[in-house]
C-alpha positions in Angstrom: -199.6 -10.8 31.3 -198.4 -8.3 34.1 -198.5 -4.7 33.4 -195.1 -4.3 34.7 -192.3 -6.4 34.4 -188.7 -5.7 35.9 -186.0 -8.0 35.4 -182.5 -7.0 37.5 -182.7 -3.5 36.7 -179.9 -1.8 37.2 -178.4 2.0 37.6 -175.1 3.7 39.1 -174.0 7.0 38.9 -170.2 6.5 38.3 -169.2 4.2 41.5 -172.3 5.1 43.1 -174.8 2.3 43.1 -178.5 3.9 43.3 -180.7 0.7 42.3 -179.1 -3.0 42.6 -180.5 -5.7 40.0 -184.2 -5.0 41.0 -187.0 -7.4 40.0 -190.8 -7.4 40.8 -193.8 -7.4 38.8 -196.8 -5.8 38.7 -200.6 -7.0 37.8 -203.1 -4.5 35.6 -205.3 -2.5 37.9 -203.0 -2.8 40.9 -201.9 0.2 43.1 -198.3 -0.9 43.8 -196.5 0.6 46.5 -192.4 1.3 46.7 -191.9 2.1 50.5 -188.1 3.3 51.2 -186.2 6.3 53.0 -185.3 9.3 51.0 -182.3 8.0 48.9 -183.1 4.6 48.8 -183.5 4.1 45.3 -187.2 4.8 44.8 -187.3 7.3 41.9 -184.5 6.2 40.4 -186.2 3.0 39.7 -189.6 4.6 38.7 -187.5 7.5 36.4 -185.5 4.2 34.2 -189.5 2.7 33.9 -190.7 6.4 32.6 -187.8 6.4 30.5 -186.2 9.5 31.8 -182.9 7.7 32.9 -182.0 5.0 31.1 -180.7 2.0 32.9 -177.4 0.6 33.4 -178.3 -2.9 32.8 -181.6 -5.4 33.2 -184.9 -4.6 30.9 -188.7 -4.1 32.1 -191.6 -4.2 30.2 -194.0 -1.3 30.8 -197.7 -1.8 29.7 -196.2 -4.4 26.8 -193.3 -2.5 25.6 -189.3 -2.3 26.2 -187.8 0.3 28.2 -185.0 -0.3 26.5 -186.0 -0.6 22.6 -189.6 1.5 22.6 -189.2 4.1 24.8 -191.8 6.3 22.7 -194.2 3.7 23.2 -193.9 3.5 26.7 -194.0 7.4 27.2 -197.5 7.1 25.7 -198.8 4.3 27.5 -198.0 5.9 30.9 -199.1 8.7 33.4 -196.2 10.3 35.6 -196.5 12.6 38.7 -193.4 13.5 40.5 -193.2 15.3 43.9 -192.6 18.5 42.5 -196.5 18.2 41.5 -195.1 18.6 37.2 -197.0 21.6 37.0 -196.7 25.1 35.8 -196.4 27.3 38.1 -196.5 30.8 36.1 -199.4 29.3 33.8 -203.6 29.4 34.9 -205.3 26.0 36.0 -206.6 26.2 32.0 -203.6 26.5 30.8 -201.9 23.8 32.7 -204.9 21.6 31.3 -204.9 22.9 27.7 -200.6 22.3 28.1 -200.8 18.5 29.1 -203.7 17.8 26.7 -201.9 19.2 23.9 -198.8 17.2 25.0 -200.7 13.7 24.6 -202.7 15.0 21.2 -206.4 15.3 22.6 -209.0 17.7 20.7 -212.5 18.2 19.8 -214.9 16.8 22.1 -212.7 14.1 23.1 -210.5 16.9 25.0 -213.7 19.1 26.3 -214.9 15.9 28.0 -211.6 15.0 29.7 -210.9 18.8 30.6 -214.1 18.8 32.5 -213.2 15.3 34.4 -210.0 17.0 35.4 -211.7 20.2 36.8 -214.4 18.3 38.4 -211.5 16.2 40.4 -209.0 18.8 41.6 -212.7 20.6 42.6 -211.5 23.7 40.2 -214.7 24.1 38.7 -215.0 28.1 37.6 -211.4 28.7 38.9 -209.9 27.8 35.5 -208.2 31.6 35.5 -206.9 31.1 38.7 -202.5 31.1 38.6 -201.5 27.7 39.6 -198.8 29.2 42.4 -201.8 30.8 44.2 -203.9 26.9 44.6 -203.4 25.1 48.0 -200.7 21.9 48.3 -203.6 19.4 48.4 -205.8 20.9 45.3 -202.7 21.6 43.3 -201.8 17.7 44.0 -205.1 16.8 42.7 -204.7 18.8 39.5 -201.3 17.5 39.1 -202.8 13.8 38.8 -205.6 15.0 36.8 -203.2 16.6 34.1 -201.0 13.0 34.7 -203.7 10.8 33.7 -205.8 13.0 31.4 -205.0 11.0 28.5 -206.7 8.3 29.8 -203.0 5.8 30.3 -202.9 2.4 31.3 -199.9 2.8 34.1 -199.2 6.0 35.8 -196.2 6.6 38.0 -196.6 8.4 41.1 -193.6 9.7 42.8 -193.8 11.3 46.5 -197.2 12.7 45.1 -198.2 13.4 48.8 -194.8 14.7 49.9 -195.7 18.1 52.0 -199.5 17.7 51.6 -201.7 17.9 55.1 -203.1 14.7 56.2 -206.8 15.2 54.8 -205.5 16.1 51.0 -203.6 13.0 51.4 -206.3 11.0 52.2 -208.3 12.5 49.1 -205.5 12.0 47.4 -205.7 8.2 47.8 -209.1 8.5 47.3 -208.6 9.0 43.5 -206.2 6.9 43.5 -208.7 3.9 44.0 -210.3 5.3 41.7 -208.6 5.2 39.0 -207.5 1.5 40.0 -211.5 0.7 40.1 -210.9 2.0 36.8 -208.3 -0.4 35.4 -205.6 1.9 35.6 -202.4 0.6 37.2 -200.6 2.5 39.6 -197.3 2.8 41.0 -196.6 4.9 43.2 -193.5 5.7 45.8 -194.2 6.9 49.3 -192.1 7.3 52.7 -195.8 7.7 54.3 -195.8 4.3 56.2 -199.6 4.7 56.6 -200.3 5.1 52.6 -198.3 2.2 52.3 -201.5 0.5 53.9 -203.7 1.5 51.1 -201.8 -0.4 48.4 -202.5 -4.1 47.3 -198.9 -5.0 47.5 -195.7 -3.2 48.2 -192.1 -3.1 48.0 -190.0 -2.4 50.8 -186.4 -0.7 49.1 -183.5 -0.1 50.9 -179.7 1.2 49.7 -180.8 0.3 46.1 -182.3 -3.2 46.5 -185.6 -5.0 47.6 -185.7 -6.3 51.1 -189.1 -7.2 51.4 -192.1 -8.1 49.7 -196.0 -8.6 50.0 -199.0 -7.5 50.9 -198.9 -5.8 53.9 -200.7 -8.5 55.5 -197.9 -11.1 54.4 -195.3 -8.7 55.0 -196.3 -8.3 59.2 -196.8 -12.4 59.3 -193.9 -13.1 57.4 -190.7 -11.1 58.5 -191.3 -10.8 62.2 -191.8 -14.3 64.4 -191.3 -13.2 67.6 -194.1 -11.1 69.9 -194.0 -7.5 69.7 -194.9 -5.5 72.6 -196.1 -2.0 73.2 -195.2 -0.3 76.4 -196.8 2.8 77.9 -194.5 4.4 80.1 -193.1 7.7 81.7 -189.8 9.1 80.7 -190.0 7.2 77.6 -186.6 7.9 76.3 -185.2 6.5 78.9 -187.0 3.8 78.9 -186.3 3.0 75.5 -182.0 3.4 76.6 -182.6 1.0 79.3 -184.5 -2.0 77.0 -182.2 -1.9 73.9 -179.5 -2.8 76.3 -181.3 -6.2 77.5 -180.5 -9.5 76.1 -184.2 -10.7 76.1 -184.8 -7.6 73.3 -184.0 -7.9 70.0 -185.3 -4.6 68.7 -186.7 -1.1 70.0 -188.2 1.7 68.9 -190.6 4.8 69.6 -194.4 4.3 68.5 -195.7 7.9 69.2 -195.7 7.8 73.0 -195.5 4.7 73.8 -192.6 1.8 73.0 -192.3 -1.6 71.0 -189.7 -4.2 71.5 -189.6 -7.3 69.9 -188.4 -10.0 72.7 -186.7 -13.4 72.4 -186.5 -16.5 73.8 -185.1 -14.4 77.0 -188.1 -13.0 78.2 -190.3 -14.8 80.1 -193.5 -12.5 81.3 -194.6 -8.4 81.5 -193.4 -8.5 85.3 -189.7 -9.1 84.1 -189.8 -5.3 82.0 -192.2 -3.9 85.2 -189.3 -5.4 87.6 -187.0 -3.7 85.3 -188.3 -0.2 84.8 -190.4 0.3 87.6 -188.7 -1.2 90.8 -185.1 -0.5 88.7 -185.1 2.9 87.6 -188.3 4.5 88.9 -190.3 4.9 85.7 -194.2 4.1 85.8 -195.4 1.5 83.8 -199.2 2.1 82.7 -199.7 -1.0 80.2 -198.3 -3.8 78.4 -199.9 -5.2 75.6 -198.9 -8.0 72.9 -199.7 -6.4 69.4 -199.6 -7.4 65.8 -197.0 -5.9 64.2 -197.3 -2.4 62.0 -195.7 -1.5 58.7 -193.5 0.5 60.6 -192.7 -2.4 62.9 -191.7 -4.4 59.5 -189.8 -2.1 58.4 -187.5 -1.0 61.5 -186.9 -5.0 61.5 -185.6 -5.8 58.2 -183.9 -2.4 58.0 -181.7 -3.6 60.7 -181.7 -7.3 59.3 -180.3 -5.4 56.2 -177.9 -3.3 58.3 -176.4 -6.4 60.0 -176.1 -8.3 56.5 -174.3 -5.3 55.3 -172.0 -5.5 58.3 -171.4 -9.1 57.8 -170.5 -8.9 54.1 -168.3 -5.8 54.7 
């Protein structure tokens, strides 16, 4: 039995189309990740499983329950986080706790012990008078989860928690987040961070409303991109990168921090042809050339543009 199940969900605002007969599912105790751009569909999809929207068509079952006909019983089965860390701004760190664990009926010792938990996590310990506005992104994000999950839920939903947040809170972030997975706990969470993307057991890649790719991200670099990928390390890299995308033995370019990847064809025959190119061409100086595996990133550039030309093809 899956702890999430979504069968062609579907939502549109009026004519607009925001998520496009989506399906996956989603095993207990797995963290779950739903990579897109901003305005690909992400929280729209993770608001109808909530039950804060409710969808247009299609059903999912979350943690044994109907979306659709037991939306109470989903509500207290679940966790949710958005990016707007659902906190209190104008209320103390206790009262922020004392609000949430009123909200999912905890008391008496029960309460105490998961008030403490939720101090000890966001690291708040004696600060409980401390105004929430006042706390730092990163230990305001870890109160936020702790106030998410205080009632102890089988799924939580997790949308853009990192969103803003400096690279070391994220990386505590994620921290908990495997923890509470160790723990049992399902999680789904949405992220445009291609490197968090890394830390979940299988994710979604969600583009203009529907799924374009799935997998682990293991599967997903050895299954959507055949051809070798290689990473340049060049001056004027701009350039560069104007020059390759217009050369019929590359199918795809982008910018990798300071260097370049292109995914080649059957056109290219060896480094010496791009060297020939770029150096004895247009004067740019080559430093190294280097077959890689493919990133996340990689994956996604590729089958945003196989997406793109699809589009074009149907339209």
């Amino acid at each position: 039995m899956f702890s999430i199940e979504v069968n062609n969900l579907t939502k549109k605002f009026g004519s607009f189309l925001a998520v496009d007969n989506v399906s996956f599912n989603v095993n207990k105790g797995e963290i779950f990740g739903f990579l897109g751009a901003n305005g690909a569909g992400k929280s729209t999809t993770i608001r109808m499983l909530c039950t804060i929207l409710e969808p247009t068509s299609g059903e999912a079952i979350v943690g044994g329950y109907s979306i659709n006909k037991k939306p109470d019983h989903v509500k207290k089965n679940i966790g949710y986080m958005s990016q707007r860390f659902s906190l209190y701004n104008d209320l103390t760190v206790e009262e922020n706790i004392n609000f949430f664990g009123g909200v999912y009926g905890l008391e008496g010792n029960q309460f105490a012990k998961r008030k403490n938990w939720v101090l000890k996590i966001a690291n708040l310990e004696g600060k409980e008078k401390t105004l929430t506005s006042s706390l730092p992104g990163g230990i305001k994000q870890r109160l936020a989860l702790g106030t998410a999950v205080i009632h102890k839920p089988e799924i939580v939903f997790l949308d853009e928690p990192t969103s803003g947040v400096d690279p070391i809170s994220r990386r505590r972030f994620w921290d908990l987040i495997h923890d509470l997975s160790s723990e049992g706990i399902t999680v789904l969470v949405t992220t445009h961070y291609l490197e968090e993307a890394e830390y979940c057991n299988k994710i979604i890649l969600i583009n203009r409303g529907k799924i374009i790719a799935q997998g682990t991200s293991k599967e997903l670099k050895s299954n959507y991109i055949k051809n070798t990928i290689l990473e340049i390390e060049c001056d004027k890299v701009i350039e560069a990168l104007e020059i390759l995308e217009k050369q019929n033995f590359v199918n795809e370019v982008s910018i990798f921090g300071n260097s370049i990847h292109i995914v080649v064809n059957d056109n290219y025959t060896n480094e010496e042809q791009i060297r020939e190119l770029l150096g004895k061409k247009h004067s740019i100086n080559v430093r190294r050339i280097d077959s890689i595996v493919p990133t996340l990133e990689d994956v996604f550039i590729h089958v945003l543009e196989m997406d793109k030309e699809n589009g074009s093809a149907k339209n």
